[in-house]
ROVEX-824691 format. One line per 10 residues: number of its first residue (from 1); their letters; for each residue x, y, z of C-alpha. Coordinates in steps of 0.02 Angstrom, whole numbers. Layout:
REM residues N
NUM> a> X:Y:Z  ...;
This chain:
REM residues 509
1> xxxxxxxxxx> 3201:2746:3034  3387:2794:2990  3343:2968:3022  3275:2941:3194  3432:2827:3240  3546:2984:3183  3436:3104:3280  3451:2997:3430  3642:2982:3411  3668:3177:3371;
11> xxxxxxxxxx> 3555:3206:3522  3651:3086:3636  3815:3169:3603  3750:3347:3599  3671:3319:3780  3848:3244:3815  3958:3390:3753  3838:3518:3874  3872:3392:4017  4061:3373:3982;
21> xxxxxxxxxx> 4058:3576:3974  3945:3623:4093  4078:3477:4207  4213:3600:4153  4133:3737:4218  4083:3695:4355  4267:3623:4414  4329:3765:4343  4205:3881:4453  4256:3754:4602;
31> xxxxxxxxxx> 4458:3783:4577  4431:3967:4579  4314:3954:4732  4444:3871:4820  4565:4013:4808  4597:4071:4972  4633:4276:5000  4754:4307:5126  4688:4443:5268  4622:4511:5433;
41> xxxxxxxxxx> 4437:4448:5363  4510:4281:5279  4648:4210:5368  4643:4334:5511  4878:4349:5515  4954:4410:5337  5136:4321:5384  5196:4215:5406  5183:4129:5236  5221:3922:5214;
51> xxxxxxxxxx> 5271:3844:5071  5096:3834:5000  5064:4012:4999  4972:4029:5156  4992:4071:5321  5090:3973:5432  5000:3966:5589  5109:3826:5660  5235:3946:5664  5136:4116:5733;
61> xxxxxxxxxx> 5076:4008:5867  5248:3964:5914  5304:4132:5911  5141:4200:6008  5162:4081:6163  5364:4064:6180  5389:4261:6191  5512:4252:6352  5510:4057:6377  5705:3960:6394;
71> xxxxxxxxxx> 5764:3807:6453  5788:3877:6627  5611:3936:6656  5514:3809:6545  5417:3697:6673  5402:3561:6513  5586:3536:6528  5609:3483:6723  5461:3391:6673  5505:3290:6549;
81> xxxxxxxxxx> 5651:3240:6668  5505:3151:6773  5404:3097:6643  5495:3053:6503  5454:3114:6295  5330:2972:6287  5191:3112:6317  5282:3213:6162  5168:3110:6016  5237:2999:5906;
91> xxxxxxxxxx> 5417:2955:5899  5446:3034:5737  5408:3211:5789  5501:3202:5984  5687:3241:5921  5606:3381:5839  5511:3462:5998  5668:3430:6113  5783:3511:5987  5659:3668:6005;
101> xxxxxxxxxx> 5643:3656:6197  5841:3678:6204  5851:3462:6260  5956:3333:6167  5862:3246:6040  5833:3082:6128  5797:3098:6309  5862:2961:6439  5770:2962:6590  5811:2854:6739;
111> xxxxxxxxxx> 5669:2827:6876  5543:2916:6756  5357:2907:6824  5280:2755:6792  5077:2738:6762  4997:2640:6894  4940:2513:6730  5093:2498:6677  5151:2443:6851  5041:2322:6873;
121> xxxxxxxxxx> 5067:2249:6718  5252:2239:6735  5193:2073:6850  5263:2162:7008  5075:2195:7053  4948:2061:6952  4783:2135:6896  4648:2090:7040  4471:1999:6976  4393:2112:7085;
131> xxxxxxxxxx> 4463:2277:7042  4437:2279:6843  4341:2392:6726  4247:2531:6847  4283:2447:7001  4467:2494:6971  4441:2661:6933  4305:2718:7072  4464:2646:7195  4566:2756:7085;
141> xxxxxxxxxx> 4467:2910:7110  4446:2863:7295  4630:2856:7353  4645:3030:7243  4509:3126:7361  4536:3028:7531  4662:2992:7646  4714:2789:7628  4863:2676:7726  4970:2551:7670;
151> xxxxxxxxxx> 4863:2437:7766  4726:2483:7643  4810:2469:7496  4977:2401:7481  5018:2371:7303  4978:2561:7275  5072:2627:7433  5228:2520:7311  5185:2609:7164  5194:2779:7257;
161> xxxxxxxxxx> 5368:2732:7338  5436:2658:7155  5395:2846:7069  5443:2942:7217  5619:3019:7120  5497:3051:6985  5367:3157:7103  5496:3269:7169  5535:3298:6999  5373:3347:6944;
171> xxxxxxxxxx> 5333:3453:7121  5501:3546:7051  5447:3591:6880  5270:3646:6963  5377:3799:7031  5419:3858:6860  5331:4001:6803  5316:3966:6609  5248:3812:6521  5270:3798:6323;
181> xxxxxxxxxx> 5266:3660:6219  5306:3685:6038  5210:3644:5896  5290:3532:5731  5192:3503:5576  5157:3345:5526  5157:3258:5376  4972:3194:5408  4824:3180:5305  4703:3251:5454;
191> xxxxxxxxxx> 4702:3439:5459  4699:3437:5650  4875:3337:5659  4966:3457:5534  4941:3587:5667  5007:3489:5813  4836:3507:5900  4837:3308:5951  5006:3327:5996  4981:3453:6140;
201> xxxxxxxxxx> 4826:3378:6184  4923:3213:6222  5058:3300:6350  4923:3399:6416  4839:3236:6468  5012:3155:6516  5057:3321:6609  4883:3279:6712  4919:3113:6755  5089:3122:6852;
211> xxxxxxxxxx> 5010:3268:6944  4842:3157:6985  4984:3013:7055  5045:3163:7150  4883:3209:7228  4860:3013:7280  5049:3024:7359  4967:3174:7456  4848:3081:7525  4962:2940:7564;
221> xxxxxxxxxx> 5055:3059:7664  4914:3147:7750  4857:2979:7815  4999:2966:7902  5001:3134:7982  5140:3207:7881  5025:3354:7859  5166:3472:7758  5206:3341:7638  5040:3328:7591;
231> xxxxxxxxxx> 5012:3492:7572  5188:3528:7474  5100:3390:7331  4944:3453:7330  4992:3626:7315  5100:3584:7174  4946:3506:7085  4866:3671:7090  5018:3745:7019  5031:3628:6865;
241> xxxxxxxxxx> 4852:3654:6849  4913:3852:6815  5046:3804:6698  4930:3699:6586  4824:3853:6567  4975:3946:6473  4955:3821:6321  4886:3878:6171  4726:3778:6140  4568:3772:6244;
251> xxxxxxxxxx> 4570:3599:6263  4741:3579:6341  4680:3724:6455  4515:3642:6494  4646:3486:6542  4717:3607:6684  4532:3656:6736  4500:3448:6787  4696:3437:6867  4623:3596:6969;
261> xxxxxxxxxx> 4469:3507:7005  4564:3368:7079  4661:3468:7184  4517:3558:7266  4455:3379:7292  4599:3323:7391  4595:3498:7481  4441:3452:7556  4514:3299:7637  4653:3421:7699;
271> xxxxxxxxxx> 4559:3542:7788  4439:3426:7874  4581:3321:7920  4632:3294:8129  4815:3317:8115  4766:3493:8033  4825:3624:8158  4797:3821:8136  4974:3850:8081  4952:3723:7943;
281> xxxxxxxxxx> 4786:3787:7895  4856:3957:7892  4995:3938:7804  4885:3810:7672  4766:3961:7629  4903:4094:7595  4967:3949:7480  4813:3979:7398  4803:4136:7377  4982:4182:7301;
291> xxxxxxxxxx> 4935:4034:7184  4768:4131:7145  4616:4064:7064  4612:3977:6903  4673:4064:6752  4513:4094:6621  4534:3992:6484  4437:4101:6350  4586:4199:6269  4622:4042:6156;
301> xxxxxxxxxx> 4449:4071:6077  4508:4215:6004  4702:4153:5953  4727:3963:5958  4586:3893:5922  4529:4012:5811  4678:3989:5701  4654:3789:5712  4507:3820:5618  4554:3918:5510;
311> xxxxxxxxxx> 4688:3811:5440  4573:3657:5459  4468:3774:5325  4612:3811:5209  4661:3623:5224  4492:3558:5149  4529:3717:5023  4674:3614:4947  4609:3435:4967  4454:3443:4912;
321> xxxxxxxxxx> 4448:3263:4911  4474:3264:5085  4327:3362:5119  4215:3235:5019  4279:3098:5143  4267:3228:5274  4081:3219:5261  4058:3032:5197  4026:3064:5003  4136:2993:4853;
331> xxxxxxxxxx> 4285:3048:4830  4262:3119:4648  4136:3220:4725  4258:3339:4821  4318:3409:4622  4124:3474:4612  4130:3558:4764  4050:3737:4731  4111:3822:4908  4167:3978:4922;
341> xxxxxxxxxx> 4310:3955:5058  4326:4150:5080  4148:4172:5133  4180:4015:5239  4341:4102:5341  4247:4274:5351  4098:4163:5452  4220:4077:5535  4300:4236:5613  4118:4301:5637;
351> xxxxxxxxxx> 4090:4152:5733  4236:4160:5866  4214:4364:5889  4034:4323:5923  4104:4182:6074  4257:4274:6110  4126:4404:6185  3999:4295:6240  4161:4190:6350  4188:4371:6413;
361> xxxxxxxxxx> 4004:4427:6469  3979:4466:6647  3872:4412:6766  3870:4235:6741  3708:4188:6695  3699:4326:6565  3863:4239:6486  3783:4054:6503  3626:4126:6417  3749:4205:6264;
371> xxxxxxxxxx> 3847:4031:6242  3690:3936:6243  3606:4038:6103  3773:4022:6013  3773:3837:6026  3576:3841:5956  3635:3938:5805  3775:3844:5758  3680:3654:5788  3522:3737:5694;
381> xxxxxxxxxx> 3656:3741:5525  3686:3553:5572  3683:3427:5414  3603:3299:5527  3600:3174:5411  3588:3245:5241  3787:3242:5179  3710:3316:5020  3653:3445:5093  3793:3491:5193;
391> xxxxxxxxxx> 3915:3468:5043  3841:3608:4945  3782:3751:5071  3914:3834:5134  3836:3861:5304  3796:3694:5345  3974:3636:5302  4058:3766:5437  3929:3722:5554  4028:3553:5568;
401> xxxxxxxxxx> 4169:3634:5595  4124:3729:5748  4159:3687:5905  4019:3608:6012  3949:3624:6188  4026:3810:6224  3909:3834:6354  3995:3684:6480  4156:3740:6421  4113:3901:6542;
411> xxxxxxxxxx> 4038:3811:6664  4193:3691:6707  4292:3871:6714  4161:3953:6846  4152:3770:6923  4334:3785:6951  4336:3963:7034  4185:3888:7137  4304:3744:7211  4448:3856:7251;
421> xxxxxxxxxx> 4305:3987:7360  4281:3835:7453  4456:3781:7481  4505:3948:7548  4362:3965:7663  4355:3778:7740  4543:3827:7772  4503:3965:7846  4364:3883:7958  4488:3764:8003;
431> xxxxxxxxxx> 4620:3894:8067  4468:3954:8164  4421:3792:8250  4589:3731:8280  4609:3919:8378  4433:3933:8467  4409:3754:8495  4245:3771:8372  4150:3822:8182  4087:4006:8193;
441> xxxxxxxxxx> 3904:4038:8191  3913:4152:8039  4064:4187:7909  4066:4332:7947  4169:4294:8124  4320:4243:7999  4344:4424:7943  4489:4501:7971  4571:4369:8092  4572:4229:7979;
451> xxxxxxxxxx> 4542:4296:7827  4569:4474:7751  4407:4453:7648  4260:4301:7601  4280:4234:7448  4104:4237:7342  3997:4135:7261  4062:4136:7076  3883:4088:7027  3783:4187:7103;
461> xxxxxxxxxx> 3884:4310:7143  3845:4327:7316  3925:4238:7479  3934:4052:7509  3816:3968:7592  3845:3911:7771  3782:3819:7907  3854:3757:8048  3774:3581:8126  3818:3501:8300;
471> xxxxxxxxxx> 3966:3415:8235  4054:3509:8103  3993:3629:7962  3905:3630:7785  3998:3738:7650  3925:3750:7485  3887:3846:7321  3720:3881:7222  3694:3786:7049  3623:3900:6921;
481> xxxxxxxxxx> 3442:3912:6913  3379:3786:6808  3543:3694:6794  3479:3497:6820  3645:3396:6836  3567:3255:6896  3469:3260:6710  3652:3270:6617  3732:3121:6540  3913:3159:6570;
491> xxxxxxxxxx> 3935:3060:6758  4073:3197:6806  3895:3327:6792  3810:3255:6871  3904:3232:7015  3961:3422:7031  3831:3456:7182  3956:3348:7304  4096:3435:7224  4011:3622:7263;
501> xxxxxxxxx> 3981:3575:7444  4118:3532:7601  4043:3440:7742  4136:3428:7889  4069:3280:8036  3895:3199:8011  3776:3254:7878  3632:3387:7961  3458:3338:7932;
């Protein structure tokens, strides 16, 4: 009996000791996995190097994008003159960015833009029962793409009259030719926030909005008949829309692509406007055409956003506690981690070279097709909802990381360059109507007198699709076969088939 207690005991603590050292091993094997090799496979730069021993890609990105930006070309300067450093991030990190843009470290502005919110809930204009939730913003979107009085609306026509120091600022710093917004790190837990991703993410969207309250001062103005101004805001839209594709990460890029949208929205309203004469339509489209179509977004694959990843990688490298919260486990559990973060960076790069030439595939279709089966692969890796399972193969774990939904990332870019088609052949029909006294029969009766050359369908590749009816004209673009918007859940998708067509007078049937 005392024999078989002892062998019990001496069992007990020799199953303990193998535990405790296998434990030991297995950190150790964890710590070592978590060393991260600097190069082209790993970390993609060799320099330059932070204080932890990696690459600084705060720092390269900074360098990459301000390569011939200064205070006197910099469209974020002018525009922080209209819009204030509220759109900067927190307030801890503004001195910081102003000191880099060449500014004083804390920026008074007078008359600085003022959100239509904040206006109204100043008191000067009291929130309406009527006009809360969606109801405010489908008026919202409505005085943005159509013409509207002060009879209409005459707490907004205030607003537009209150910020109207602040618009010609911001139609100023639309003719600037650079846009660059620095990066800081940040002393922040999140891997995404040490980067300065939010950061420019949050002007980007701030950037958007005074140039949206721009649009809707356009429209103010073309309801009135002051044709020019409305075309001098709405211009300048586009314009910002150009700038905002010169930042570093997609996202802030994609940001331009909707302010773009927007534009082309409102440019619509312009051409099949009354007061429109030929001159004015003339002069709208060559507008258009120095400004030229929207810049492609896709080169931050292969820089920006790539490197946000890759740091987000080396981040959960160092705190592997982090990662275990990352995907919802206990926190002890991160010191167990048996990841090899090499491996994970050499995917990773695999990963955006794959995309990077997939975003670059021509025709369309054929680059849809690529991004789709991209998007498979990566969701097919998914950890669903098996954290376990994520935590300990490698491939599942990046697949979180990737980005999502590639595929409409490339359609909002050919959506955009299908807009601006439009634009610059409704102003072109225009020019011809306001001349002849009536629409063409074919598009082809524009060429050369109105315009040097058609613009093309960007999805299909082949020209627009036009009909003229008894009182005006339908201008439009072909959806991709088998694109269903009406079957999407985003409400912006499915509404793209009234954005891809211009209808001038009553509907044809």
């Amino acid at each position: 009996m005392r024999r078989g207690a002892k062998l019990l005991v001496g069992g007990g603590l020799l199953v303990t000791c193998v535990g405790m050292a296998l434990l030991c091993v297995d950190v150790s094997v964890a710590a070592w996995l978590r060393r991260i090799s600097i190069g082209r496979d790993t970390t993609r730069l060799v320099s330059p190097i932070d204080g932890h021993g990696g690459v600084d890609f705060v720092r390269a990105i900074n360098v990459r994008y301000s390569k011939g930006v200064t205070p006197r070309n910099n469209a974020a300067v002018m525009f922080l003159h209209s819009a204030g450093d509220v759109c900067l991030g927190p307030a801890s990190v503004r001195p910081r960015i102003l000191r880099l843009l060449g500014m004083p470290p804390h920026l008074e502005v007078e008359n600085r833009f003022r959100r239509l919110l904040q206006f109204q809930g100043s008191g000067r204009l009291p929130f309406k029962e009527s006009e809360s939730g969606t109801r405010w913003e489908a008026v919202y979107r409505q005085i943005r793409q159509s013409p509207w009085t002060k009879q209409q609306h005459p707490e907004r026509a205030e607003w537009i009259s209150l910020n109207r120091i602040a618009f010609a600022r911001a139609i100023q710093a639309s003719h600037y030719r650079r846009l660059f917004v620095p990066l800081v790190r940040l002393p922040a837990a999140s891997p995404l926030a040490k980067i300065g991703y939010a950061e420019e993410v949050k002007f980007a969207r701030g950037f958007r909005e005074v140039y949206e309250a721009v649009i809707i001062s356009g429209m103010y103005s073309l309801a009135d008949g002051h044709v020019v101004d409305a075309e001098r805001k709405i211009i300048s839209a586009h314009r910002a829309a150009r700038l905002l594709g010169q930042l570093p990460f997609l996202w802030s890029r994609r940001i331009g692509l909707s302010l773009d949208m927007m534009a082309c929205q409102a440019d619509k309203a312009v051409a099949t406007s009354s007061n429109l004469t030929d001159v004015h339509a003339s002069r709208y489209m060559r507008e258009l055409k120095a400004i030229g179509p929207p810049l492609p977004p896709f080169s931050a694959v292969g820089i920006a956003e790539r490197y946000e990843k890759i740091n987000e990688i080396m981040f959960y490298a160092r705190h592997p506690i982090r990662t275990s919260e990352a995907l919802g486990l206990p926190s002890w559990a991160g010191l167990l981690q048996v990841l090899n973060y090499n491996r994970a960076l050499i995917e990773c790069n695999r990963w955006f070279d794959k995309a990077q030439v997939a975003y670059e595939a021509r025709p369309y279709l054929h680059r849809l097709q690529l991004l789709e089966n991209i998007d498979r692969a990566s969701g097919s890796c998914s950890c669903g909802e098996r954290p376990w399972s994520t935590f300990w193969h490698r491939k599942r774990f990046f697949a979180s990381l990737l980005p999502e939904n590639t595929a409409m990332e490339a359609f909002e870019y050919q959506a955009s360059l299908a807009c601006w088609s439009l634009d610059l052949t409704a102003f072109s029909l225009a020019a011809y109507h306001a001349s002849q006294g009536a629409f063409p029969r074919k598009l082809g009766q524009l060429v050369p007198g109105f315009i040097r050359k058609l613009p093309s369908d960007p999805f299909t590749h082949g020209p627009l699709v036009y009909r003229k009816t008894p009182t005006g004209y339908q201008l439009q673009c072909k959806l991709p076969v088998g694109f269903r918007p009406d079957e999407a859940e985003n409400p912006s998708v499915r509404s793209l088939p009234r954005k891809f067509c211009i209808l001038y007078g009553t509907a044809p049937r």
